[in-house]
SEPALUM-777009 format. One line per 2 residues: number of its first residue (from 1); their letters; for each residue x, y, z of N, C-alpha, C. Coordinates in nm, 2 decimals. Layout:
BEGIN
NUM	a	X,Y,Z,X,Y,Z,X,Y,Z  ...
//
This chain:
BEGIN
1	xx	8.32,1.92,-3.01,8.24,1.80,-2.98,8.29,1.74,-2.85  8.19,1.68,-2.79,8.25,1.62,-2.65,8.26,1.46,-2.70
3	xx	8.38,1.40,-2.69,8.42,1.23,-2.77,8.43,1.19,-2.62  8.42,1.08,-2.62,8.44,0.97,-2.51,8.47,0.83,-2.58
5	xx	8.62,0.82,-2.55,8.76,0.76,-2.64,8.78,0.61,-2.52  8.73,0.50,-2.58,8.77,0.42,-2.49,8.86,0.30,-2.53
7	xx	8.97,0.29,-2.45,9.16,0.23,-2.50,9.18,0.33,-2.52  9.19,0.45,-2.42,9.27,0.55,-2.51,9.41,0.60,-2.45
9	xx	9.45,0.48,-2.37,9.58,0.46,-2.36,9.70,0.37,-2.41  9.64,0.31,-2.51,9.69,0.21,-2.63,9.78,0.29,-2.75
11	xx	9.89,0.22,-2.78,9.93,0.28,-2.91,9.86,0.40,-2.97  9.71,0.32,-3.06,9.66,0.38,-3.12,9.54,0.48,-3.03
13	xx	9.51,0.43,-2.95,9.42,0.51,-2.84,9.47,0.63,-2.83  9.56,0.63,-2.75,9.66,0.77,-2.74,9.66,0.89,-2.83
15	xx	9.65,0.78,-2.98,9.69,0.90,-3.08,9.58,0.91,-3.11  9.47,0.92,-3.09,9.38,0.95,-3.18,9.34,1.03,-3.05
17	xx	9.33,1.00,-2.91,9.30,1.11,-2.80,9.42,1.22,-2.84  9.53,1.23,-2.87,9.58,1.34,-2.90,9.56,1.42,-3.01
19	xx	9.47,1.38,-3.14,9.46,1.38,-3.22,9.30,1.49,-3.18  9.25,1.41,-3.15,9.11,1.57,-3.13,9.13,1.62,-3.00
21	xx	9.22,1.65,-2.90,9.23,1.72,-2.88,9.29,1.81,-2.94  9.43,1.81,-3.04,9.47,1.89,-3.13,9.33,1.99,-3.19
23	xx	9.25,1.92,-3.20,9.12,1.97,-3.26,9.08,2.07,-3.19  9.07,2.07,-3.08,8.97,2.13,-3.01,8.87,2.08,-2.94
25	xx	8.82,1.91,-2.92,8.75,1.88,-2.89,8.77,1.83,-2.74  8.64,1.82,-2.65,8.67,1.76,-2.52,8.66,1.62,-2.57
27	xx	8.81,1.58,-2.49,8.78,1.39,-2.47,8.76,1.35,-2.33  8.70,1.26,-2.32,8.69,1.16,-2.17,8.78,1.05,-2.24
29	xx	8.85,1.06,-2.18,8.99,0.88,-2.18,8.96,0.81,-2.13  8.92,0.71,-2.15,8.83,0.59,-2.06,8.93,0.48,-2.11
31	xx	9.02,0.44,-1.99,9.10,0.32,-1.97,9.07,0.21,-1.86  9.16,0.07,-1.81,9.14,0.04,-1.71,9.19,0.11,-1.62
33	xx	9.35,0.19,-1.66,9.41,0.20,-1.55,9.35,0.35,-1.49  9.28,0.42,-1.60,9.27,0.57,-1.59,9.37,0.64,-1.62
35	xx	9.50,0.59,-1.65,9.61,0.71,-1.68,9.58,0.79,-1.82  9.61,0.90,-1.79,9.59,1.03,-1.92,9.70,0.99,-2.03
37	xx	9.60,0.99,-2.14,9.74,0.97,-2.24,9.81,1.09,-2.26  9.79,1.16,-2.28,9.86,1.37,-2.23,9.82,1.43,-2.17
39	xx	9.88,1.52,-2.15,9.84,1.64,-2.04,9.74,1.74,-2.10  9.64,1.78,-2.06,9.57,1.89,-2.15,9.43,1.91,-2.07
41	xx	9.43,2.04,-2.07,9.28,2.04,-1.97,9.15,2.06,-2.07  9.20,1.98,-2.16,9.01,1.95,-2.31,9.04,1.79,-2.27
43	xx	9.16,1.69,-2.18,9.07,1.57,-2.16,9.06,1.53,-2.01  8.99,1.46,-2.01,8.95,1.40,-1.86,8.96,1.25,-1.85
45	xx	9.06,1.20,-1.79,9.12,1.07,-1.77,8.99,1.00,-1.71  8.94,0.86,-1.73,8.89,0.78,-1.64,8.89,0.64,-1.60
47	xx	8.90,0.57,-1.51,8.94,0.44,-1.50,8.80,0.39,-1.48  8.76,0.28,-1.59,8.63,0.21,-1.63,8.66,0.10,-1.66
49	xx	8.54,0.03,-1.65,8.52,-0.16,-1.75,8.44,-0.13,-1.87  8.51,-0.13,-1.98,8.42,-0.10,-2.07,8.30,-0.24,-2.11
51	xx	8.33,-0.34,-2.05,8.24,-0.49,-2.04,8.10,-0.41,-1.98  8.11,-0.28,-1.88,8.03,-0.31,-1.78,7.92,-0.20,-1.87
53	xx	7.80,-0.28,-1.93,7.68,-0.21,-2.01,7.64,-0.05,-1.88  7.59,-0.10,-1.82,7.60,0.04,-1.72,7.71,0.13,-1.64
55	xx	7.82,0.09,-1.68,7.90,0.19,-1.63,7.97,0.29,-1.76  7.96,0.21,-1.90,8.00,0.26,-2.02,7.82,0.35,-2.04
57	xx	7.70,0.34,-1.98,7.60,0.42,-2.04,7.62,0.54,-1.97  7.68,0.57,-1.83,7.66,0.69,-1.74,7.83,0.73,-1.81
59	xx	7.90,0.72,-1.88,8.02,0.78,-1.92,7.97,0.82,-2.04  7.91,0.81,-2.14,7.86,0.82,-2.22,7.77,0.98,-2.23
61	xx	7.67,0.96,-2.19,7.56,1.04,-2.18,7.59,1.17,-2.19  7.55,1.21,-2.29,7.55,1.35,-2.35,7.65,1.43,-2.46
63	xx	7.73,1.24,-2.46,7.82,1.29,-2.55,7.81,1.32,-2.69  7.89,1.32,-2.76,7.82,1.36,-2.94,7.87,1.24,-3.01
65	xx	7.99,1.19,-2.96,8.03,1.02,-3.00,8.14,0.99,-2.93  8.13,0.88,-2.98,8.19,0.76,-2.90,8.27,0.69,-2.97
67	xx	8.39,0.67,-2.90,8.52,0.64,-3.00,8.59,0.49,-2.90  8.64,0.39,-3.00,8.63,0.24,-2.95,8.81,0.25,-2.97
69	xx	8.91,0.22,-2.92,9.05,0.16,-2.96,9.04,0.02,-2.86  8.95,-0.04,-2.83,8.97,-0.15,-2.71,9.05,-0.28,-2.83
71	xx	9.14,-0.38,-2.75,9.17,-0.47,-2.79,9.13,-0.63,-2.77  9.14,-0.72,-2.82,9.14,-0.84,-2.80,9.20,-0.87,-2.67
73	xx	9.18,-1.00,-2.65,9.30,-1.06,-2.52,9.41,-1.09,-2.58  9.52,-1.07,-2.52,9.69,-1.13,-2.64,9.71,-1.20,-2.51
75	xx	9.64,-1.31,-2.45,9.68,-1.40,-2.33,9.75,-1.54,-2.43  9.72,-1.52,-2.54,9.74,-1.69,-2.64,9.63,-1.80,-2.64
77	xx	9.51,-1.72,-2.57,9.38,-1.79,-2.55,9.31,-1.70,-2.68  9.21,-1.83,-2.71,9.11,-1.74,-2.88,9.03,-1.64,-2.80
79	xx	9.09,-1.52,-2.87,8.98,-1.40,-2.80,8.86,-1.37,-2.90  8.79,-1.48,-2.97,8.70,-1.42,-3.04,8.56,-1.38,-2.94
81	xx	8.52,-1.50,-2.86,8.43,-1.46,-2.79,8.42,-1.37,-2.70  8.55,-1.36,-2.65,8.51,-1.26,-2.48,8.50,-1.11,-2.60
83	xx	8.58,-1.08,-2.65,8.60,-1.02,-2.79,8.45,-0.95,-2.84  8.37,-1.07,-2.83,8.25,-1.02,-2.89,8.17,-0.96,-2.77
85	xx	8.18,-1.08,-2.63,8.08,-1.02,-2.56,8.12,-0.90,-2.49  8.25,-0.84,-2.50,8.31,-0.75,-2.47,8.20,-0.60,-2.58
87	xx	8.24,-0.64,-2.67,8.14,-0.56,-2.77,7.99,-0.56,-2.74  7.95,-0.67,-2.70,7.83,-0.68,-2.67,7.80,-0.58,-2.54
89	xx	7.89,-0.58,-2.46,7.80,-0.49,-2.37,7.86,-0.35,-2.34  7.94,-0.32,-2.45,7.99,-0.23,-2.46,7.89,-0.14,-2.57
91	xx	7.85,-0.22,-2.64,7.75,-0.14,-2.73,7.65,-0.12,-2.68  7.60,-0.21,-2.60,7.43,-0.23,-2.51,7.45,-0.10,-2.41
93	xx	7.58,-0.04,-2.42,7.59,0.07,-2.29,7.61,0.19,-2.38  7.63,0.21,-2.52,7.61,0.31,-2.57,7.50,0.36,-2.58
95	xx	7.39,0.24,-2.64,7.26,0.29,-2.68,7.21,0.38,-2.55  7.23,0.23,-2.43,7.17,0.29,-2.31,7.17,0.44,-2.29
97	xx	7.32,0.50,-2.30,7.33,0.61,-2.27,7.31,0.73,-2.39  7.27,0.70,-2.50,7.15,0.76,-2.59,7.23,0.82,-2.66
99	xx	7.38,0.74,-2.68,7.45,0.81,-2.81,7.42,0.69,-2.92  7.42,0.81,-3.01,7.41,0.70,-3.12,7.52,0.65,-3.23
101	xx	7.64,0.75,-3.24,7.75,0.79,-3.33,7.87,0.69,-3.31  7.91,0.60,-3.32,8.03,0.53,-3.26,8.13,0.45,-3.36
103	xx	8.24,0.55,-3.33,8.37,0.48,-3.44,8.46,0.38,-3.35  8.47,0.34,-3.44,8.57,0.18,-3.37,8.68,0.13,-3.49
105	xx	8.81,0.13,-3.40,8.94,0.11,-3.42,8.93,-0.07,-3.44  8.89,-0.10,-3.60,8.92,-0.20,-3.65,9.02,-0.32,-3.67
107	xx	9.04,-0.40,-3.74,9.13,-0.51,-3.77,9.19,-0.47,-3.92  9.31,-0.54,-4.00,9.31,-0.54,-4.07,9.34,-0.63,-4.19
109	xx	9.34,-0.74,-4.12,9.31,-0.88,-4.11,9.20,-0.92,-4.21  9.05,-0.84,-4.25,8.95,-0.90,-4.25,8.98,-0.82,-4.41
111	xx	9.03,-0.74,-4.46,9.05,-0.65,-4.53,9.08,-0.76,-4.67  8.99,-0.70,-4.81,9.03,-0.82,-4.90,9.17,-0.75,-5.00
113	xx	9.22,-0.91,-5.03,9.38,-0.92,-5.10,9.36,-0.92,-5.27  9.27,-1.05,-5.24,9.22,-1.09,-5.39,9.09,-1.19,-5.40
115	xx	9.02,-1.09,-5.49,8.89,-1.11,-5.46,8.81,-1.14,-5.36  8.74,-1.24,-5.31,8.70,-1.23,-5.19,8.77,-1.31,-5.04
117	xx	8.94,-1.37,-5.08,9.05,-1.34,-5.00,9.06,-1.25,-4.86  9.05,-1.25,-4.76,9.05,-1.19,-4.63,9.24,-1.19,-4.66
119	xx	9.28,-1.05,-4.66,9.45,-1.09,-4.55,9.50,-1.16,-4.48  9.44,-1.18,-4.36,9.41,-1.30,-4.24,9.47,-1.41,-4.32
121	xx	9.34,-1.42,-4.42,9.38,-1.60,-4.49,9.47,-1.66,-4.60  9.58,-1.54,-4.61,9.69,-1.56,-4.67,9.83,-1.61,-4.66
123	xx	9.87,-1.69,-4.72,9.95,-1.74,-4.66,10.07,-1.69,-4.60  10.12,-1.59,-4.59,10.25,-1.52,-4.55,10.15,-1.44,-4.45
125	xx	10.04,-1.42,-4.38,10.01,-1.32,-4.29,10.07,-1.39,-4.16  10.12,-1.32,-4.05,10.17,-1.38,-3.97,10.08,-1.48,-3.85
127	xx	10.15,-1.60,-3.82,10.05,-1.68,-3.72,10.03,-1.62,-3.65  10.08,-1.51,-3.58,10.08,-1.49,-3.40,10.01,-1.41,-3.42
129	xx	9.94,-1.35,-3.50,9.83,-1.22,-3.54,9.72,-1.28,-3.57  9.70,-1.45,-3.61,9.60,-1.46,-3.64,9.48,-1.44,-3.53
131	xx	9.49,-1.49,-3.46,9.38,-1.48,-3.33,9.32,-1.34,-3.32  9.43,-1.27,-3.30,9.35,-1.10,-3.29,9.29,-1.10,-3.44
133	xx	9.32,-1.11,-3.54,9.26,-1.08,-3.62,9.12,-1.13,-3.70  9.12,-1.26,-3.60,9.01,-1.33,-3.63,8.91,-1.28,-3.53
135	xx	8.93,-1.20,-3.40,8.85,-1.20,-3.31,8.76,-1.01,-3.39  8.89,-0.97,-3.43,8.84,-0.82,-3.50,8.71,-0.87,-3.65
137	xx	8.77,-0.94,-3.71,8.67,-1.01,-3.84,8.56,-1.03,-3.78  8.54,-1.10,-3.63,8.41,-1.13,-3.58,8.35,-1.03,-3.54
139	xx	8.39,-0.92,-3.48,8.35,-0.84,-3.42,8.27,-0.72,-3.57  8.37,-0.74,-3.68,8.29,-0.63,-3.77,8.17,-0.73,-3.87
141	xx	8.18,-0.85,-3.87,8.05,-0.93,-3.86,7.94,-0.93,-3.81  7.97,-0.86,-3.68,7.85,-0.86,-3.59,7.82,-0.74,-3.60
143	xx	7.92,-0.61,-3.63,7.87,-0.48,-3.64,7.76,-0.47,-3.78  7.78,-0.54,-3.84,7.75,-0.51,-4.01,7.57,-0.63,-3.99
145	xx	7.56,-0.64,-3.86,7.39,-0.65,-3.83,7.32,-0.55,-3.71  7.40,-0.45,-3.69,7.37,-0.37,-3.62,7.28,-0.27,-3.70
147	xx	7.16,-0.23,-3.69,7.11,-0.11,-3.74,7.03,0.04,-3.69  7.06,-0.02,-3.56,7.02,0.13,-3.49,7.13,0.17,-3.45
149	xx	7.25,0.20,-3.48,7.39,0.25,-3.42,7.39,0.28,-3.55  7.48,0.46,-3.57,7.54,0.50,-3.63,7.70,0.46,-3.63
151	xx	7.75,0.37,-3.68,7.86,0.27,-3.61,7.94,0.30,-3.78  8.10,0.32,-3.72,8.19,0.34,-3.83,8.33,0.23,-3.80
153	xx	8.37,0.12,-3.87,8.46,0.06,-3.84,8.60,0.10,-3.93  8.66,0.16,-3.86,8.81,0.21,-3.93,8.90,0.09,-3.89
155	xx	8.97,0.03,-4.02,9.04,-0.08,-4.05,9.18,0.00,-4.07  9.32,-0.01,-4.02,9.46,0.02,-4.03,9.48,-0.02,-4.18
157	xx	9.59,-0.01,-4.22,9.66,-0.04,-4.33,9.77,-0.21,-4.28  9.77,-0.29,-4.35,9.88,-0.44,-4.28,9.95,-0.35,-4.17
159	xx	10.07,-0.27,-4.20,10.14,-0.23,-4.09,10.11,-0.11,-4.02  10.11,-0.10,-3.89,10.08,0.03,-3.82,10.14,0.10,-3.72
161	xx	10.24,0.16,-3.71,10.34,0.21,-3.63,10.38,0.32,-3.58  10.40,0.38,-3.49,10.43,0.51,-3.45,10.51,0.59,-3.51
163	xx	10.46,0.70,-3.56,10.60,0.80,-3.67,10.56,0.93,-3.66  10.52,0.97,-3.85,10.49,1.10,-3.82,10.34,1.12,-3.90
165	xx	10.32,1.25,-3.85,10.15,1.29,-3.88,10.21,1.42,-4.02  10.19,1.34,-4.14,10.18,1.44,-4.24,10.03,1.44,-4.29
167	xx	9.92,1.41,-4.24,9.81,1.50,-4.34,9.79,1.40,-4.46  9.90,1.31,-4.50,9.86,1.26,-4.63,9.85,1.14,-4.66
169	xx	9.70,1.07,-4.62,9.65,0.92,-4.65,9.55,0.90,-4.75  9.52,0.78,-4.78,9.41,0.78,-4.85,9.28,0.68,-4.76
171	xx	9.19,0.71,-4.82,9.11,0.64,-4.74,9.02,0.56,-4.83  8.98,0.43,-4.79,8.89,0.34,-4.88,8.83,0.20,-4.79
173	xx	8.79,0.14,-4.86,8.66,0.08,-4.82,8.72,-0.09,-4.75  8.66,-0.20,-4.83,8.70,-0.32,-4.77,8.83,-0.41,-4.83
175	xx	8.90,-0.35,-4.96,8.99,-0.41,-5.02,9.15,-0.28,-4.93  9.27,-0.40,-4.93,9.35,-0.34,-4.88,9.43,-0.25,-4.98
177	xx	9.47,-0.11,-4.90,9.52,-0.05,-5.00,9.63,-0.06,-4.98  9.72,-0.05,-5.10,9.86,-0.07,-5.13,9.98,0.03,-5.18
179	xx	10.09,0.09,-5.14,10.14,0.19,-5.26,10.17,0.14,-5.35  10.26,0.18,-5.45,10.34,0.11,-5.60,10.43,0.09,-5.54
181	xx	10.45,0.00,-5.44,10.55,-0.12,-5.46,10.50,-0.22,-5.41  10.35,-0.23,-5.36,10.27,-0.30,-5.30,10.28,-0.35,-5.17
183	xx	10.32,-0.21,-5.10,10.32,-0.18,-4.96,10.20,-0.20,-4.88  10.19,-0.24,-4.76,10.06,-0.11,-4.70,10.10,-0.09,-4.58
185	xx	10.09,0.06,-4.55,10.14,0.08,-4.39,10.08,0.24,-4.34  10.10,0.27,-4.25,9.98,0.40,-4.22,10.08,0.41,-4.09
187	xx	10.11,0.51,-4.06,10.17,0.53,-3.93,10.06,0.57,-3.84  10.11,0.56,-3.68,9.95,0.57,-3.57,9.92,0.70,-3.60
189	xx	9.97,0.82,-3.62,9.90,0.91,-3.60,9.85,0.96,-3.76  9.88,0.95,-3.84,9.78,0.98,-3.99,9.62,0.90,-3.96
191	xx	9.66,0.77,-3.93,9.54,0.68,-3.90,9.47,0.75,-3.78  9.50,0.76,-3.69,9.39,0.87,-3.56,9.40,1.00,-3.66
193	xx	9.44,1.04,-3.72,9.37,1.21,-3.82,9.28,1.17,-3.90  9.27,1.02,-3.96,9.19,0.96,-4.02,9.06,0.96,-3.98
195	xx	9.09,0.87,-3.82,8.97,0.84,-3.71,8.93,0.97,-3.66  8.98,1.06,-3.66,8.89,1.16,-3.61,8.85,1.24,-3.71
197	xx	8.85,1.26,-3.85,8.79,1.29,-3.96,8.64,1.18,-3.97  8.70,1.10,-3.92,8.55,1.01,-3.96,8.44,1.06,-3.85
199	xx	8.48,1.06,-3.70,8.37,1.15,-3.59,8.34,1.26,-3.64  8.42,1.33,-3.68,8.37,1.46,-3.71,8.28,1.47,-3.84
201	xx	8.34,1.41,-3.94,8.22,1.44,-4.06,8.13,1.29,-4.13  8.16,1.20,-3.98,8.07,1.08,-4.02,8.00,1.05,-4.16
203	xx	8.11,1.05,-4.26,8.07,0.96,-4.38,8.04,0.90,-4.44  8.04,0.80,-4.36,8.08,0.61,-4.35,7.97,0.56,-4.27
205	xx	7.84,0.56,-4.23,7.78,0.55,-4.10,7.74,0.35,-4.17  7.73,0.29,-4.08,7.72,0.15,-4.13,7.78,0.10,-4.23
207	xx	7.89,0.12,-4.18,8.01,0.12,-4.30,8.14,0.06,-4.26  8.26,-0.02,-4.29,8.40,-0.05,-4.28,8.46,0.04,-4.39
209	xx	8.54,0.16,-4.31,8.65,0.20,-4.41,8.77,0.17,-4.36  8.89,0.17,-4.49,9.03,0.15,-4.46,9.11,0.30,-4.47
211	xx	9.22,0.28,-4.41,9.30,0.46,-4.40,9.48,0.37,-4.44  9.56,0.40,-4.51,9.67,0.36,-4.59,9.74,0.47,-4.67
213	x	9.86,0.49,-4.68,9.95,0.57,-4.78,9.92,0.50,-4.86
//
């Protein structure tokens, strides 16, 4: 598959571009700075605005999907709107460019605790995460009215951190998953084997799933 991976110089960006290309697949790395998250001649580094509806339609075009790790603003200003209009013309440049398939590296914030409870709105979730997490909540609000995009929102587990890639997660829907001790944590690269399980056998199309040990 040819993917065109945008943040894919981010934590999780990175891993999930190292992650199909492990695969076999071509990636286009579309960051601001353009730096390559590895060395490998299956990707092609690019420096883009993903804001810009026509410059994300002519990167796009011909691809087989389209893969999202972009972040909020962590300036300490509310990133829910730039957040959305960021999405807004970032999606308006997928259609453009006539892909229809697009997974995006979710929040996990929005994810329910107890009953219909958000994470986010609990009391021990951390303050300094609230903002981003409210800006990701809006953003899969606005996806879940989207209906001409084949659009997949992959939600992390509460903690997400760089470790190791064993092959062994579970995957589920909008309640957060937990181990038996009432954990939840996903290391970055099981979660990009996750996200690139979802491109590849798109199961989930108009859908939020979660990925968690």
């Amino acid at each position: 598959m040819k993917i065109v991976l945008f943040g894919a110089t981010g934590m999780i960006g990175s891993r999930i571009a190292a992650e199909a290309v492990r695969r076999g697949h071509r990636v286009v790395a579309v960051s601001r700075s353009g730096r390559a998250p590895l060395d490998d001649p299956q990707l092609n580094a690019v420096a883009a605005d993903a804001g810009s509806a026509g410059t994300v339609a002519g990167l796009v075009r011909g691809a087989d999907a389209v893969a999202s790790a972009l972040v909020p603003l962590r300036d300490g200003s509310d990133p829910r709107a730039p957040f959305t209009a960021l999405y807004d013309a970032f999606l308006d440049g997928v259609r453009s460019g006539g892909v229809t398939r697009v997974v995006i590296v979710g929040g996990a914030g929005s994810l329910r605790v107890a009953g219909d409870t958000a994470l986010k709105d609990t009391p021990d979730f951390p303050v300094a995460y609230r903002p981003e997490a409210g800006a990701h909540s809006a953003l899969l609000d606005g996806l879940r009215t989207v209906e001409d995009l084949e659009w997949t929102s992959v939600s992390p587990a509460a903690l997400i951190a760089p470790g190791e890639r064993t092959g062994d997660f579970r995957v589920g829907g909008d309640g957060l998953l937990t181990d038996a001790e009432g954990n939840s944590h996903i290391s970055a690269e099981d979660f990009a084997a996750a996200f690139v399980d979802e491109i590849e056998k798109a199961e989930h199309p108009r859908a939020r799933i979660s990925v968690a040990y």
